[in-house]
C-alpha positions as CSV (number, residue, x, y, z in Angstrom):
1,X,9.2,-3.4,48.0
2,X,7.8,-0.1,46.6
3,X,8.1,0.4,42.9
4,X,9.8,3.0,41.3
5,X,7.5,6.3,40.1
6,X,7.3,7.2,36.1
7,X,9.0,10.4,35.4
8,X,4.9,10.8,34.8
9,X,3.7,10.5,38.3
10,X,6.6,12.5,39.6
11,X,5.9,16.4,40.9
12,X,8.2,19.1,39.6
13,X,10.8,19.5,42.4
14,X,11.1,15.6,42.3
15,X,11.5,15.9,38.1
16,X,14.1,18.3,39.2
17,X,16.3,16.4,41.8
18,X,16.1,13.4,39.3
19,X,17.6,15.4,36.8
20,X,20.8,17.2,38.9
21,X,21.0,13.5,39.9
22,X,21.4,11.6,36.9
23,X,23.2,14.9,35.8
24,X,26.0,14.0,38.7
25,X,26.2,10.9,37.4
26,X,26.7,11.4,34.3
27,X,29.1,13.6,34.6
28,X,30.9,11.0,36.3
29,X,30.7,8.3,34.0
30,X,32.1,11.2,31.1
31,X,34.9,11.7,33.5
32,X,35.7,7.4,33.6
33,X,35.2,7.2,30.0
34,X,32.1,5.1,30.2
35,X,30.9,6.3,27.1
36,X,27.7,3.8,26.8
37,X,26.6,4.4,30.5
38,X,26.9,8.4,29.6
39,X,24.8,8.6,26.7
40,X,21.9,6.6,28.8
41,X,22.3,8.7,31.6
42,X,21.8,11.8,29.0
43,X,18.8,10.2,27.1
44,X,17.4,9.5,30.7
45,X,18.2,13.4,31.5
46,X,16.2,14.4,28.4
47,X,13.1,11.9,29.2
48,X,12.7,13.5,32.4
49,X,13.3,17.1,31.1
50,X,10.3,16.8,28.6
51,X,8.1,16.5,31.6
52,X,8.8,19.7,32.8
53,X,7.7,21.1,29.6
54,X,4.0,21.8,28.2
55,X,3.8,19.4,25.1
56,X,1.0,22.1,23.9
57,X,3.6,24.3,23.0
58,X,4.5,22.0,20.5
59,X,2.2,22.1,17.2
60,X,2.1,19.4,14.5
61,X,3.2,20.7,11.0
62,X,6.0,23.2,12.4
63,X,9.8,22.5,12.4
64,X,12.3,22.4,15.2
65,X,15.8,22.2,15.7
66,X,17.6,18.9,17.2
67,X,18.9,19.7,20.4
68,X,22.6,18.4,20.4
69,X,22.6,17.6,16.7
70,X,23.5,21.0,15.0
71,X,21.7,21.2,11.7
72,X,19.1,18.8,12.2
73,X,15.6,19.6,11.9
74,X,12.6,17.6,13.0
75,X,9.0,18.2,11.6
76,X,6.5,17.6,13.9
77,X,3.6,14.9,12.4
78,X,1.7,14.3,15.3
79,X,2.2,14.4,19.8
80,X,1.8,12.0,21.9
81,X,2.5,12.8,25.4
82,X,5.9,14.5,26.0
83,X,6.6,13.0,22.3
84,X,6.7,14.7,19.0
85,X,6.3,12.1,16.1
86,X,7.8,12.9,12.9
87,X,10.8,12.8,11.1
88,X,14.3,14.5,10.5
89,X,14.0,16.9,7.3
90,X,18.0,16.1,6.3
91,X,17.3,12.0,7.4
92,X,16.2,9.0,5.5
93,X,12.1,10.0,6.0
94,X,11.3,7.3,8.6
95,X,9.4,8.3,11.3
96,X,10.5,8.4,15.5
97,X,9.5,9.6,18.1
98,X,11.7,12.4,20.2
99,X,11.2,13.5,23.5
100,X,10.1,17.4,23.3
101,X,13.2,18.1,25.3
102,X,15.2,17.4,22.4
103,X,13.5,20.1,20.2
104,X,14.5,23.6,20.1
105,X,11.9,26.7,18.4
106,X,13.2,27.8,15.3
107,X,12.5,32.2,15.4
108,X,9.9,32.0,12.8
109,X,8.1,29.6,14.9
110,X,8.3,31.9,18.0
111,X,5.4,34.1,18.5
């Protein structure tokens, strides 16, 4: 029986068929109401997103915007991998970890 790959170990047209999958699918389970199996097929989505993306372009001190949670910012502490560490400036000041997909460029961060 052959294992499955990590998103890691997976090339960019396969990171790109695994997305419009799981993007099918959860399109359907939207569509049956299956609101649980919909938000793990989106966090899934978002997992295999950030590996399309270059976690250099990502620095630690600067803020970003929370992808699908309008007016949330995130300040980056620290990477790790595809993962920004750091916490939500309007949250409760614990830490987590959010895939890099997740985080939008605020303009003053743009060059």
């Amino acid at each position: 029986m052959q294992r499955e790959k990590r998103y890691s170990e997976l090339s960019e047209y396969e990171l790109k068929q695994e997305i419009a999958t799981l993007n099918e699918k959860a399109k359907k389970a939207e569509q049956m109401g299956m609101v649980n199996e919909f938000a793990v097929l989106e966090r899934k989505m978002a997992m295999a997103k950030a590996y399309l993306i270059n976690p250099d372009d990502f620095k630690p001190g600067e803020i970003y915007e929370v992808e699908g949670d309008n007016g949330s910012f995130f300040k980056i502490d620290y990477m790790n991998g595809v993962f920004a560490w750091g916490y939500r400036l309007n949250g409760d000041g614990r830490e987590e970890a959010l895939p890099i997909s997740l985080l939008k460029k605020l303009e003053q961060n743009q060059e």
